[in-house]
MMTF fields as JSON, N, C-alpha, C and O atoms, coordinates in Angstrom:
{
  "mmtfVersion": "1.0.0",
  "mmtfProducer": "UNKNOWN",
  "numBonds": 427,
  "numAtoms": 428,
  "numGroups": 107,
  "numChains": 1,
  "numModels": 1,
  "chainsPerModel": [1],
  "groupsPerChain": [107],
  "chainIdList": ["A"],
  "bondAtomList": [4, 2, 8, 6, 12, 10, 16, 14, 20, 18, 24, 22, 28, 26, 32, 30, 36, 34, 40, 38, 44, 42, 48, 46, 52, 50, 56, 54, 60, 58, 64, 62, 68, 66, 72, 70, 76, 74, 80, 78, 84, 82, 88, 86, 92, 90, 96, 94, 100, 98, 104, 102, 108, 106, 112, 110, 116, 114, 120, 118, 124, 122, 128, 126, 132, 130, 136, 134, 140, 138, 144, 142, 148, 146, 152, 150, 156, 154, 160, 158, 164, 162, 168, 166, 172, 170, 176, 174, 180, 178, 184, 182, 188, 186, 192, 190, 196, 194, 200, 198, 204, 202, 208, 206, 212, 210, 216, 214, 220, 218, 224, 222, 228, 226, 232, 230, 236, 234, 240, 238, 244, 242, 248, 246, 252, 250, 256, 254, 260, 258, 264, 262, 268, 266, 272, 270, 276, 274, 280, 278, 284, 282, 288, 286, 292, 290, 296, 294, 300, 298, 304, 302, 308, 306, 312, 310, 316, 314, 320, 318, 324, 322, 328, 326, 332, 330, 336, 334, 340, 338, 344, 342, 348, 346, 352, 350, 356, 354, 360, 358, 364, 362, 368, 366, 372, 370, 376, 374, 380, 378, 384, 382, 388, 386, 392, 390, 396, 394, 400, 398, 404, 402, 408, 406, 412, 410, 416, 414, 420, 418, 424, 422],
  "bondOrderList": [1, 1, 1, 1, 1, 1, 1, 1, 1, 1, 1, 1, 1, 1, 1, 1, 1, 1, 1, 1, 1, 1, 1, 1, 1, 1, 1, 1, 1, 1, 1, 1, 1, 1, 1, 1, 1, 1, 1, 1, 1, 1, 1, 1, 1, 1, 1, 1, 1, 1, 1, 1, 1, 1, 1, 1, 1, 1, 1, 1, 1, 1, 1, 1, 1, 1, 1, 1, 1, 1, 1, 1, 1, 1, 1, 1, 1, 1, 1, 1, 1, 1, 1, 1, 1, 1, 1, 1, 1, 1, 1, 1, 1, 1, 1, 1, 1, 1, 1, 1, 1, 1, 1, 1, 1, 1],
  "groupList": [{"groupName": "UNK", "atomNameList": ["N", "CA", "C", "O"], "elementList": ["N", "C", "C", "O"], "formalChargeList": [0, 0, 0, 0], "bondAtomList": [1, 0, 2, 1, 3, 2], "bondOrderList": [1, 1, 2], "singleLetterCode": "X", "chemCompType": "L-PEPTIDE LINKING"}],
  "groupTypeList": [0, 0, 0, 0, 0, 0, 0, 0, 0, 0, 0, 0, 0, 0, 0, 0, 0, 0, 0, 0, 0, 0, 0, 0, 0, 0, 0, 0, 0, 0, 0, 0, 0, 0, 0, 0, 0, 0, 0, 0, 0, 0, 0, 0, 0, 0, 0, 0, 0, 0, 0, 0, 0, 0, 0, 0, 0, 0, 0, 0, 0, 0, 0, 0, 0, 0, 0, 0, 0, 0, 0, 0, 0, 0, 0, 0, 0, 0, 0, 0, 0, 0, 0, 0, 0, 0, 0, 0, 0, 0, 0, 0, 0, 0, 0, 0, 0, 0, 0, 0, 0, 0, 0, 0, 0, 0, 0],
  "groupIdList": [1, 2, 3, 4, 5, 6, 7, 8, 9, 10, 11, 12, 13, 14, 15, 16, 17, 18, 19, 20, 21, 22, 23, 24, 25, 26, 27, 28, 29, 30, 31, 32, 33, 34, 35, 36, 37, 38, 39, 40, 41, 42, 43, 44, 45, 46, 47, 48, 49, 50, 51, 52, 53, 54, 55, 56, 57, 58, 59, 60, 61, 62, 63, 64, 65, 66, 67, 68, 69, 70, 71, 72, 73, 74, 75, 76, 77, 78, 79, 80, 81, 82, 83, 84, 85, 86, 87, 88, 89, 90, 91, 92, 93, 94, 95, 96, 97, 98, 99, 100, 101, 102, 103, 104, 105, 106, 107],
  "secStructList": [7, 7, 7, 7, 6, 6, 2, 2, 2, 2, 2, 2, 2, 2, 2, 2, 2, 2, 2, 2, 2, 2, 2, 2, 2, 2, 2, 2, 2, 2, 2, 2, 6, 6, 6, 6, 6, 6, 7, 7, 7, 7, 1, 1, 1, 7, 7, 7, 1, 2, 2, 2, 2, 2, 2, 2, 2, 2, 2, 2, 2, 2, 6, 1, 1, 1, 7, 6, 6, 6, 6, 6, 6, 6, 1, 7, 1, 1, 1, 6, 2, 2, 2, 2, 2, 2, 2, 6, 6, 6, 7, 7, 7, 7, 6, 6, 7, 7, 7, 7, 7, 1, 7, 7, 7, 7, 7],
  "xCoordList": [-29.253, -28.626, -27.768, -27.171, -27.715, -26.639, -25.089, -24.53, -24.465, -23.284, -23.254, -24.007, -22.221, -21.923, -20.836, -20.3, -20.654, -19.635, -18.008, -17.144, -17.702, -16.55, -16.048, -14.927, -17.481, -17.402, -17.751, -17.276, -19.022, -18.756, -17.233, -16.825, -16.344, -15.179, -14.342, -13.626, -14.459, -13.358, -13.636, -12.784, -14.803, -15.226, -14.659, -14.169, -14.91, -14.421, -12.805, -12.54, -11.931, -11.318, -10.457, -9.692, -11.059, -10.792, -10.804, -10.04, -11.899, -12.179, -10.995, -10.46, -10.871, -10.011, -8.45, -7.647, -8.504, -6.845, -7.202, -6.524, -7.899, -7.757, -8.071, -7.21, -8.841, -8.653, -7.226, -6.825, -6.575, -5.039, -3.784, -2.649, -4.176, -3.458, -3.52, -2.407, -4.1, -4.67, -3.927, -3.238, -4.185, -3.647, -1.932, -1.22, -1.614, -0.215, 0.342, 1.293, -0.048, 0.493, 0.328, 1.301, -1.028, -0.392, 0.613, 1.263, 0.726, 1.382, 2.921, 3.819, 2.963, 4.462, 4.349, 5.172, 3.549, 3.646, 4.08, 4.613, 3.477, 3.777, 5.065, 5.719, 5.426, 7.213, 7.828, 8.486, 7.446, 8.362, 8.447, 9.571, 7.427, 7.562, 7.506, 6.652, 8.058, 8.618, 10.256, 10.937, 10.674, 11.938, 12.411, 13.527, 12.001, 12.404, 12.008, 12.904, 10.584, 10.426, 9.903, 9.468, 9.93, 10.001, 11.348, 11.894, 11.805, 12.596, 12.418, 11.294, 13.696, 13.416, 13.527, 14.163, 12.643, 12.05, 13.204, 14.0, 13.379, 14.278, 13.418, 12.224, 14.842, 13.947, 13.954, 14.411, 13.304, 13.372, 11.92, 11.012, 12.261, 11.048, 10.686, 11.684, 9.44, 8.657, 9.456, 9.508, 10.167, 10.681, 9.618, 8.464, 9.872, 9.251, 8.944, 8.119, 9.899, 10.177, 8.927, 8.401, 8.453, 7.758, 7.663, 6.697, 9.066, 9.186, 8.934, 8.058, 9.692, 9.428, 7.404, 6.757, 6.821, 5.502, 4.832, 4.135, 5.108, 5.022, 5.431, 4.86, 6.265, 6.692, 5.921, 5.503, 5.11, 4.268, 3.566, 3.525, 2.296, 1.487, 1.251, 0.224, 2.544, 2.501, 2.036, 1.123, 2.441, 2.532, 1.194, 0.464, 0.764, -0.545, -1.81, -2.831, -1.551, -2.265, -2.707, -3.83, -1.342, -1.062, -1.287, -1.83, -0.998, -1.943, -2.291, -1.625, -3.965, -4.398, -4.7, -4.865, -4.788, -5.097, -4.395, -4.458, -3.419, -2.351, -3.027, -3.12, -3.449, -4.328, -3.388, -3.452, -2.443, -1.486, -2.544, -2.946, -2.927, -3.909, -4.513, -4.212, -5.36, -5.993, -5.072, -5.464, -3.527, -3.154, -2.893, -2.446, -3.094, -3.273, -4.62, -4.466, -5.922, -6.563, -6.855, -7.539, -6.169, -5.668, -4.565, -4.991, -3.187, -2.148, -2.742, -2.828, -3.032, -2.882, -1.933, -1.487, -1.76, -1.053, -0.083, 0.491, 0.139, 0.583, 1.882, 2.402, 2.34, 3.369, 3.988, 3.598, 5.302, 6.787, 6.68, 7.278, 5.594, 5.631, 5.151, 5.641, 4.001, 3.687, 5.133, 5.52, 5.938, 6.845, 7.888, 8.562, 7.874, 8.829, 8.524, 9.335, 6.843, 6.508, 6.59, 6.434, 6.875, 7.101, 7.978, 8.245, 9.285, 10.847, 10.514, 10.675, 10.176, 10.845, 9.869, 9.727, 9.235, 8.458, 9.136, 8.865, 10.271, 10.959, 11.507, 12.435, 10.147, 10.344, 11.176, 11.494, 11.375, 12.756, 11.779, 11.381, 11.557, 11.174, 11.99, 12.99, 11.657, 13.088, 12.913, 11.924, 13.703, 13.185, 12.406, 12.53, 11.441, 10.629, 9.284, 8.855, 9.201, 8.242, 6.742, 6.111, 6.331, 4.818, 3.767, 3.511, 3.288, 2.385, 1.213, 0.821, 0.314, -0.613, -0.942, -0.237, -2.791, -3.699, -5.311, -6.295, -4.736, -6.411, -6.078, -5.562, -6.406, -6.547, -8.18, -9.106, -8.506, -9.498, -10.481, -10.216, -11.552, -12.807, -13.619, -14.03, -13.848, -14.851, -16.606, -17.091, -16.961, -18.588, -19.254, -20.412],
  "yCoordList": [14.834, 13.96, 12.914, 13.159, 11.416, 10.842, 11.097, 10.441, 12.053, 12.802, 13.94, 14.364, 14.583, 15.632, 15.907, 15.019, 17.484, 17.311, 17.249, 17.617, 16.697, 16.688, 14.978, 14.538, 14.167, 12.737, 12.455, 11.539, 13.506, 13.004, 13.608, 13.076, 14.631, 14.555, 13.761, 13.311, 13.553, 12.01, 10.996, 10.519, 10.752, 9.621, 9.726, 8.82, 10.942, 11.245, 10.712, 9.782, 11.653, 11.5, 9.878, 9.32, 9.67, 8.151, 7.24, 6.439, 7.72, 6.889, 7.089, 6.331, 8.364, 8.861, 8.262, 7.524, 8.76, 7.791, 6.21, 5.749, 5.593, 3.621, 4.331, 4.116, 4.867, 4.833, 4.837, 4.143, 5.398, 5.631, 4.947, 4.7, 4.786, 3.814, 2.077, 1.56, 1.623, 0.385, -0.207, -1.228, 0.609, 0.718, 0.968, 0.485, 1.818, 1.779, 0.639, 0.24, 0.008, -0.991, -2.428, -3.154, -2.778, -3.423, -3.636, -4.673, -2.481, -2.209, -2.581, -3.09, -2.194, -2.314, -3.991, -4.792, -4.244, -5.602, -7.0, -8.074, -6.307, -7.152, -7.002, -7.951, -6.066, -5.494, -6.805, -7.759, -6.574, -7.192, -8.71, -9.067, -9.697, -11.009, -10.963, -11.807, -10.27, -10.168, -10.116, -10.833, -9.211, -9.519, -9.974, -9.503, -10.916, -11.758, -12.66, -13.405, -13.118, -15.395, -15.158, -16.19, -14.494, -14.717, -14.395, -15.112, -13.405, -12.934, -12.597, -12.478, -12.455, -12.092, -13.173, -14.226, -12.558, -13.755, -13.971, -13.033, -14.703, -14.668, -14.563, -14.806, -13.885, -13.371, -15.346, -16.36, -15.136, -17.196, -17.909, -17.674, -18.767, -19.785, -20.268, -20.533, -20.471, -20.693, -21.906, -22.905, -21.85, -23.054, -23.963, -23.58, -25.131, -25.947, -26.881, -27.785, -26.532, -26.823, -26.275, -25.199, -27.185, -26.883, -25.326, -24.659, -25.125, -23.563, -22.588, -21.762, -22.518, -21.551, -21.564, -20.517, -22.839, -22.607, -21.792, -20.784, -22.298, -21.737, -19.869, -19.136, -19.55, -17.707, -17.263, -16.313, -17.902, -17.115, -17.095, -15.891, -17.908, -18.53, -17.179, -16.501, -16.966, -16.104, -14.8, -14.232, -14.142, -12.832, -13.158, -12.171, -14.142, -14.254, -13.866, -13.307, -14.242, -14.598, -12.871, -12.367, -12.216, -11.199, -10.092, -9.182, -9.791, -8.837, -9.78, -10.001, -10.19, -11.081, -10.154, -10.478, -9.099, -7.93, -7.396, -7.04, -7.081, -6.065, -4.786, -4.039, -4.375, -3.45, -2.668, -1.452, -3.508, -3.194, -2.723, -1.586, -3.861, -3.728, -2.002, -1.303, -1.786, -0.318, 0.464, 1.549, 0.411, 1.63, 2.656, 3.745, 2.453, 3.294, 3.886, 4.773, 3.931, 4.555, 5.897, 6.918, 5.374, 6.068, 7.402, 8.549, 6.993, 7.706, 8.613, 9.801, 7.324, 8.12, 7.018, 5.997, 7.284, 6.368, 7.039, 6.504, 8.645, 9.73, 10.189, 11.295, 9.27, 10.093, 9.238, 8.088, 9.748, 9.246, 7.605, 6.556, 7.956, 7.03, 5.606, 4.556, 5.645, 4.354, 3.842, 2.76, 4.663, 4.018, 3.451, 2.427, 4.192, 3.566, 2.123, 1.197, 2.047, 0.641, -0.313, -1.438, -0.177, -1.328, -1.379, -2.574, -0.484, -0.543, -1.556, -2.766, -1.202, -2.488, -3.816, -4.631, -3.64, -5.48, -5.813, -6.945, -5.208, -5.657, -5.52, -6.13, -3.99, -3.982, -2.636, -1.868, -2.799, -2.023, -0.62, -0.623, 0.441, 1.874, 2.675, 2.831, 3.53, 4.197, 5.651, 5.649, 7.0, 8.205, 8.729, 8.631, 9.403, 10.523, 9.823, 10.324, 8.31, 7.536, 7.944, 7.674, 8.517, 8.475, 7.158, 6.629, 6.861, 5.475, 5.717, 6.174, 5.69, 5.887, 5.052, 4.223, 5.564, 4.552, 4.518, 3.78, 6.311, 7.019, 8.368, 9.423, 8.112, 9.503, 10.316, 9.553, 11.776, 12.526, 12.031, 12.194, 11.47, 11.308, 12.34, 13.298, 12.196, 13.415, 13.077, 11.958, 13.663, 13.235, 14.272, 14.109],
  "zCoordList": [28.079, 27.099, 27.791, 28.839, 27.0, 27.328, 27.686, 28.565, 26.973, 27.231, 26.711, 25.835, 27.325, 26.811, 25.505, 24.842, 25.314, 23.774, 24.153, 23.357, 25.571, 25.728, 25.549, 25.295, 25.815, 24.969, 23.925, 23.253, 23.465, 21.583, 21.095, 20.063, 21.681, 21.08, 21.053, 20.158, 22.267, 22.536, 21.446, 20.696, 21.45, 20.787, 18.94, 18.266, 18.594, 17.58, 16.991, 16.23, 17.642, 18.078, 17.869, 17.083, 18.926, 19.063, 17.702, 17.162, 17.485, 15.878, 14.726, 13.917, 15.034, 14.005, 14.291, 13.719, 15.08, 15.673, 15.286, 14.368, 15.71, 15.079, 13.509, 12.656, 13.256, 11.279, 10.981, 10.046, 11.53, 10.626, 11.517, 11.109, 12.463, 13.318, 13.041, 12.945, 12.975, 12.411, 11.091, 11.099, 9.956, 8.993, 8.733, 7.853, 9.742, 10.264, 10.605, 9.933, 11.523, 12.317, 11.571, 11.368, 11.174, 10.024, 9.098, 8.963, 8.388, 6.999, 7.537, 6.867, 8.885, 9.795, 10.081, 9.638, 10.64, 11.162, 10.065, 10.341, 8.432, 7.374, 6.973, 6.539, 7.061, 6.556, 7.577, 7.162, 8.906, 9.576, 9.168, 8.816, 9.152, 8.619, 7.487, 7.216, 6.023, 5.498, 5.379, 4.645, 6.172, 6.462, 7.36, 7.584, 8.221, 9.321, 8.797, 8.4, 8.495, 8.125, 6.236, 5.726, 5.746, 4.081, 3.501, 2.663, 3.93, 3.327, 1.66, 1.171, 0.826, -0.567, -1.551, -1.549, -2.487, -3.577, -4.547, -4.596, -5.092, -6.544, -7.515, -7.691, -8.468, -9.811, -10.444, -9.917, -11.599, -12.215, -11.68, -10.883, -12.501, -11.974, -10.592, -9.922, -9.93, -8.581, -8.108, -8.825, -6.766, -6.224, -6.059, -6.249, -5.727, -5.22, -4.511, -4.643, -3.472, -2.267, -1.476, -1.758, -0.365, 0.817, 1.638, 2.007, 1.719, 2.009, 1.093, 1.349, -0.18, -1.383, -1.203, -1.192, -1.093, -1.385, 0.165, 0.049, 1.35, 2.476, 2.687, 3.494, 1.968, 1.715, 1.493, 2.156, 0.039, -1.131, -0.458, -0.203, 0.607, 0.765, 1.895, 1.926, 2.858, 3.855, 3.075, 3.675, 1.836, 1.512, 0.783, 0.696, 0.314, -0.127, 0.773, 0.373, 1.943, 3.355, 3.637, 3.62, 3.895, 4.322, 3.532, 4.158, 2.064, 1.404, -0.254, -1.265, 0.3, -1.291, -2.222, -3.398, -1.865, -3.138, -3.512, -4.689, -2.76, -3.153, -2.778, -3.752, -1.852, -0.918, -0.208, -0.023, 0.206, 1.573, 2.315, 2.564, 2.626, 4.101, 4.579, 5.546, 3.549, 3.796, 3.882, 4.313, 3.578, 4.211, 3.167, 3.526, 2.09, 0.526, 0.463, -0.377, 0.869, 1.09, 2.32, 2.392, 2.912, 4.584, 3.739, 3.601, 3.262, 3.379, 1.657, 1.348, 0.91, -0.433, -1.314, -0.79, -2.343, -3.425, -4.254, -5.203, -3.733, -4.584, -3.448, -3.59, -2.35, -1.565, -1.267, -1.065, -1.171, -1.207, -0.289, -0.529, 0.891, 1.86, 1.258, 1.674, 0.089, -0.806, -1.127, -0.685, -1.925, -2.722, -1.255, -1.357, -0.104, 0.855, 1.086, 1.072, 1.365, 1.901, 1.08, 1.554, -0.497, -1.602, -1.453, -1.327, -1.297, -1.326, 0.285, 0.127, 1.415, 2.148, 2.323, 3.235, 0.954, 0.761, 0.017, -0.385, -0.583, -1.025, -2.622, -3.153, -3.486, -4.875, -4.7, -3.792, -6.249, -6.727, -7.464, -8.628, -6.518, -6.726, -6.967, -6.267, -8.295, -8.08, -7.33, -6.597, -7.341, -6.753, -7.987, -9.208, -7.017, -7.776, -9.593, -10.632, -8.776, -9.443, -9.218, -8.197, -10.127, -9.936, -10.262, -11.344, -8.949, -9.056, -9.229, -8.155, -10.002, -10.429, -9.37, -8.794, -9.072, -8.062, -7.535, -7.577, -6.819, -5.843, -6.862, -6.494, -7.868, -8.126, -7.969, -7.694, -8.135, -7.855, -8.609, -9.8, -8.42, -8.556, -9.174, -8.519, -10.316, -11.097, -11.092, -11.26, -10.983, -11.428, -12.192, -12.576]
}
C-alpha cells in the first residue's frame, strides 16, 4: 500500500483539527475587527457618513449570512459559547437564553 495506518491516522486527525480550528479562528479574528476598527453600532437611524457606511459594509463583508462563519455548525447553536460570541459582536444576550437554530433532524 501507499501508506500505512499510522498516516491514514494522522491524516484523519489532521482533518479534524482544521474542521474546528478554522472555524475558531475566524469567529475570533471577526470579534477582533469588530472591536478594534467597527466598533459599536447605535441604536436610531443609519448614519451617513462615509464611515457609518464603511462599518456596516465591514460586518457585511465578514458574516453576509449571519452564519458566523461556520462556526454554529462546528460548536452547535444550543451552548452557552453561541450566546458568548453574540455578546462580544456586540448583542445584548441575556443568561440562560435558549436560541433556537441546529436543532435534531427527524426523518
Amino acid at each position: 500500500f501507499f501508506s500505512g495506518w499510522e498516516k491514514i491516522c494522522y491524516m484523519l486527525l489532521v482533518r479534524a483539527v482544521y474542521a474546528v480550528v478554522t472555524p475558531s479562528v475566524f469567529i475570533l479574528a471577526v470579534i477582533l475587527v469588530k472591536r478594534l476598527i467597527v466598533g459599536r453600532f447605535a441604536e436610531g437611524a443609519r448614519g451617513k457618513s462615509q464611515w457609518q457606511r464603511f462599518r456596516r459594509w465591514i460586518m457585511k463583508t465578514l458574516l453576509p449570512n449571519g452564519k458566523l462563519g461556520g462556526f454554529l455548525p462546528v460548536f452547535g447553536a444550543h451552548w452557552n459559547l453561541h450566546s458568548w460570541v453574540l455578546r462580544a459582536l456586540g448583542a445584548k444576550v441575556g443568561k440562560r437564553v435558549f436560541l433556537p437554530g441546529s436543532g435534531l433532524r427527524t426523518f
